[in-house]
Structures are given as structure tokens and as C-alpha cells.
N, C-alpha and C positions, 0 to 999 in steps of 0.2 A: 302472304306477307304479314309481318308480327306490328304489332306495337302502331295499327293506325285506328284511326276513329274517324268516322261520317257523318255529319252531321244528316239528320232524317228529317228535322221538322221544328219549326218555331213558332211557340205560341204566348201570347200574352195573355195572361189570365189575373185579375187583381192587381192589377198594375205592379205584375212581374214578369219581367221576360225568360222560356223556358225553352232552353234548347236542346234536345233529344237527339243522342251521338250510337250509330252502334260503333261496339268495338273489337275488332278484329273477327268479326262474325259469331263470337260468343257470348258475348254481355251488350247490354243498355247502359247509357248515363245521361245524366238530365245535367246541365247547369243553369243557375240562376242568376237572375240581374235585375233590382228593380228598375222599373220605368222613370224616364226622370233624363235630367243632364247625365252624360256619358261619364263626364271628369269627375262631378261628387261620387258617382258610385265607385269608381277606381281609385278613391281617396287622392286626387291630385288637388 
């Protein structure tokens, strides 16, 4: 199957949240989010 991503793993490190996706069984990807209210960091 093409085009999905899994998230593997969530880690808070420096007060940022890091979350580790494979994707489609050939790449890694990490995204980021600081620590904190959910709404400031999504700019709402």
C-alpha cells in the first residue's frame, strides 16, 4: 500500500514533542511540536 505513514514512537525531549512515522516501509520522519497549550502552538 502507497502513500501511508505509522507513527513508531513519541518522545519528549526539551520540551518538544517528537514523533517518529515510518513511511511506506522505506523512509523515517520525525515531526515536531513544542510542549505547552495545544491551541498556541497551532497558532489558534
Amino acid at each position: 500500500m502507497s502513500n501511508v505513514r505509522f507513527v513508531e514512537g513519541l518522545v519528549c525531549f526539551r520540551d518538544t514533542w517528537f514523533a517518529y512515522y515510518g513511511q511506506s516501509d522505506s523512509t523515517l520522519g520525525v515531526a515536531t511540536c513544542p510542549v505547552g497549550d495545544r491551541r498556541s502552538a497551532l497558532g489558534a
